[in-house]
C-alpha positions in Angstrom: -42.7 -14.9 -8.3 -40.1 -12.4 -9.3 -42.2 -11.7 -13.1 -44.9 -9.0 -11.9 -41.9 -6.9 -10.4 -39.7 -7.4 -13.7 -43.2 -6.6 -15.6 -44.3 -3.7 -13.8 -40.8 -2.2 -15.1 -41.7 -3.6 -18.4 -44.6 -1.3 -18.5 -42.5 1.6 -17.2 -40.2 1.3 -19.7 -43.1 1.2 -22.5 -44.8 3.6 -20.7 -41.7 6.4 -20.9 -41.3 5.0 -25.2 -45.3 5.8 -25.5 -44.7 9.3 -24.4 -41.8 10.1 -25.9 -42.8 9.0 -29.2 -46.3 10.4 -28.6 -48.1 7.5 -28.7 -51.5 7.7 -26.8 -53.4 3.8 -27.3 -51.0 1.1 -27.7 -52.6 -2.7 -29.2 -49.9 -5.4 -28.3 -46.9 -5.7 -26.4 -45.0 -8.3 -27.7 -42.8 -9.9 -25.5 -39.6 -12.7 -26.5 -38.6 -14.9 -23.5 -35.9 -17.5 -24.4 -36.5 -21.0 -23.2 -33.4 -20.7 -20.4 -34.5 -17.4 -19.2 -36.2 -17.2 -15.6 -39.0 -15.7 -16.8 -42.0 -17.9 -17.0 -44.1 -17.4 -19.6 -47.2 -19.0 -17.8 -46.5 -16.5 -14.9 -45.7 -13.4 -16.9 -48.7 -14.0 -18.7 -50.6 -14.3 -15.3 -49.1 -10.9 -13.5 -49.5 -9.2 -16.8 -52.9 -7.9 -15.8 -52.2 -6.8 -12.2 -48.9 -5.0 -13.4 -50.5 -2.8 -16.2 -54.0 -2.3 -14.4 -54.4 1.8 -14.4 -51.6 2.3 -16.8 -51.6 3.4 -20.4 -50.8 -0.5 -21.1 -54.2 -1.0 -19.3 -56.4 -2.7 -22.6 -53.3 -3.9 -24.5 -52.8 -7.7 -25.7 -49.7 -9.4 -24.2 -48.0 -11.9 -27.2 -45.1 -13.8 -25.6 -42.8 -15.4 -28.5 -40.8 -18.3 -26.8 -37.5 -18.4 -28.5 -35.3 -21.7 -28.6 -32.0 -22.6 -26.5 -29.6 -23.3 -29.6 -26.5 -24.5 -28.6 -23.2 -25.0 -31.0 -20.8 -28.2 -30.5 -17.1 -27.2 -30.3 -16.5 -31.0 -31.8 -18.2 -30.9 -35.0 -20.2 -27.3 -35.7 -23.5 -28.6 -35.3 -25.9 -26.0 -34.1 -28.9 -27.6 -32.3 -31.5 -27.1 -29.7 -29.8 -27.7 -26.3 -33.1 -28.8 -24.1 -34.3 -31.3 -26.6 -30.5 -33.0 -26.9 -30.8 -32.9 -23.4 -27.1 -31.0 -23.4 -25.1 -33.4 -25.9 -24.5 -32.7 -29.7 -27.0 -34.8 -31.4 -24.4 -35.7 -34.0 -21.3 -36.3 -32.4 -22.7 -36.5 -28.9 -20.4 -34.1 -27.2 -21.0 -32.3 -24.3 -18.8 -29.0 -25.1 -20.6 -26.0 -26.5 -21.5 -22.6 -26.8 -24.7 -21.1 -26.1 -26.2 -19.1 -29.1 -29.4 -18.2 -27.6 -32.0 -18.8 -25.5 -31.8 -16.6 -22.1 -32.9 -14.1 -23.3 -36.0 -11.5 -22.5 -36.5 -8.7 -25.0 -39.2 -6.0 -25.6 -39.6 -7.1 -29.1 -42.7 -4.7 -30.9 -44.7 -2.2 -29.1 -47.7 -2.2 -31.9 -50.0 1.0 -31.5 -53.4 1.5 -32.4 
């Protein structure tokens, strides 16, 4: 389970924001995680405890927003979700596209008290 090392620099990398922006008490990390990334959601969520135990992160609320794997077909334009099509244009049923999003993992709002 590579997610508590990834979140443990996660919470580093808030940690170092906190201070520099001298913020002391910190509410919610919230966290995006696309649907292709290999992050798990399930098992950040899990670690997330562990990884910020002792740290200034220590009594914050983890939000994870899941963000979709949108595809566009080089046929026809169509922009669509690329795990629900199951990797062919729901229009034209092509299998050539580009990947718009979804691999992603982003520190998306660090919300203070």
């Amino acid at each position: 389970m590579h997610e508590l090392g990834v979140i443990i620099e996660v919470v580093k990398k808030v940690e170092s924001f906190a201070k520099k922006n001298r913020i002391v008490e910190i509410d919610t990390l919230v966290l995006q995680i696309g649907e292709l990334s290999s992050m798990v959601p399930k098992y950040v969520e899990a670690c997330y405890p562990a990884a910020v135990d002792g740290t200034l992160l220590q009594d914050t609320k983890l939000k994870i927003e899941i963000l979709p794997c949108n595809a566009i077909c080089k046929n026809c334009n169509k922009v669509f979700n690329l795990i629900e099509a199951q990797k062919k244009c729901p229009d034209c049923e092509s299998e050539e596209w580009d990947l718009l999003g979804g691999n992603e993992f982003l520190i998306k709002e660090i919300i203070a008290c």
